[in-house]
Phi, psi and omega in degrees: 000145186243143169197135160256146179262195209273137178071004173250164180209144193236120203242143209220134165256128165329153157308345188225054159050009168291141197264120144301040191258129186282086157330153175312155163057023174278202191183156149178166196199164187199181183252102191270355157313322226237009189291329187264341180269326171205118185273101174215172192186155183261155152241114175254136160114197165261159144215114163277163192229133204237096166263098181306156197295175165157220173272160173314132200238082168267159218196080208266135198201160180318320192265322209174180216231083140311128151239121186207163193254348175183100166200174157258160191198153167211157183217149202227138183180079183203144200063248178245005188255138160240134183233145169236130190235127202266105167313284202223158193058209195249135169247159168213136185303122176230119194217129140073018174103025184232182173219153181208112194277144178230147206222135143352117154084049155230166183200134171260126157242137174223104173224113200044049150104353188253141179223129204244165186233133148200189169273149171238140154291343159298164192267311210126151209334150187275011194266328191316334188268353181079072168200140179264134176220134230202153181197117180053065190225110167318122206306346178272344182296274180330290166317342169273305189345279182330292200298347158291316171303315191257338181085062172260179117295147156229145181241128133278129188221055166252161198257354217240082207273324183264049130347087174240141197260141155256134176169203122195184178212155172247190230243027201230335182226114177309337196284296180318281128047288185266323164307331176264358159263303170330322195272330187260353150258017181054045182255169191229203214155158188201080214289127171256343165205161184287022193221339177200155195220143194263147181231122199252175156263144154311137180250130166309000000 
């Protein structure tokens, strides 16, 4: 078994050389006796997956079954969310009895029961770049983002909690960081320590 704590990502190679990287708090384990005979593995968590071609390659989780014979993927499987996101060939979804094929640059997500199809513009997952990226997302959701990426506290003493962020940030500088979440809701920062930091409203 591979497990990442908070803020670490792991990167783990297969027996028939496909690549693993396990996102920060996953988890996944496989039989490696038992690998030329059936490539299959649990996922708790996040992971993207780089697969050499071959026989079927499954990636069995709480919600459902991914399967493929040679792509890149990635899949989210924690809480109530399950996401399958296809980079490159064909993956195919197996849920709730049902089945469903994602072609390149397509995602499926099935969450607390609702299950949507669409398209992606990426290249592959934004954590691979060390970037948090939100879209309409509540603003206390974002700020634990931060304090999991850098390990801070942050106290909010804005007035205005239902807040929702467009964005992103990367993961490399706190200053930066805080600036690209703070400014476009007109908010402020106060870094106070090297553990913690308070975030206020501009005062006019």
């Amino acid at each position: 078994m591979y497990k990442t704590n908070l803020a670490q990502n792991e990167t783990i190679t297969l027996p028939d050389n496909s690549i693993v990287k396990l996102h920060e708090t996953s988890q996944h384990e496989y039989n490696a006796s038992q690998w030329d005979k059936e490539r299959a593995l649990t996922l708790k968590g996040e992971a993207f997956f780089d697969v050499e071609k071959g026989q079927r390659f499954d990636v069995n989780t709480t919600f459902g079954k991914v399967s493929v014979l040679g792509t890149e993927f990635n899949v989210i499987s924690r809480d109530s969310l399950f996401k399958v996101s296809c980079f490159e060939g064909l993956v195919q979804v197996d849920y709730n009895n049902k089945s469903m094929q994602l072609p390149a640059g397509t995602q499926f997500t099935l969450k607390s029961g609702q299950s949507i199809k669409t398209t992606i513009a990426i290249a592959e997952p934004y954590w691979l770049k060390n970037m948090s990226v939100f879209k309409n997302t509540p603003i206390h959701l974002v700020l634990k983002d931060i304090e999991t990426q850098f390990k801070i506290s942050i106290t909010n003493q804005f007035n205005d909690t239902n807040l929702n962020f467009t964005g992103a940030f990367e993961h490399k500088d706190l200053d930066k960081a805080l600036q690209s979440v703070t400014q476009p809701l007109n908010l402020t920062y106060a870094i106070t320590s090297n553990k913690a930091v308070v975030i206020t409203d501009v005062q006019n």
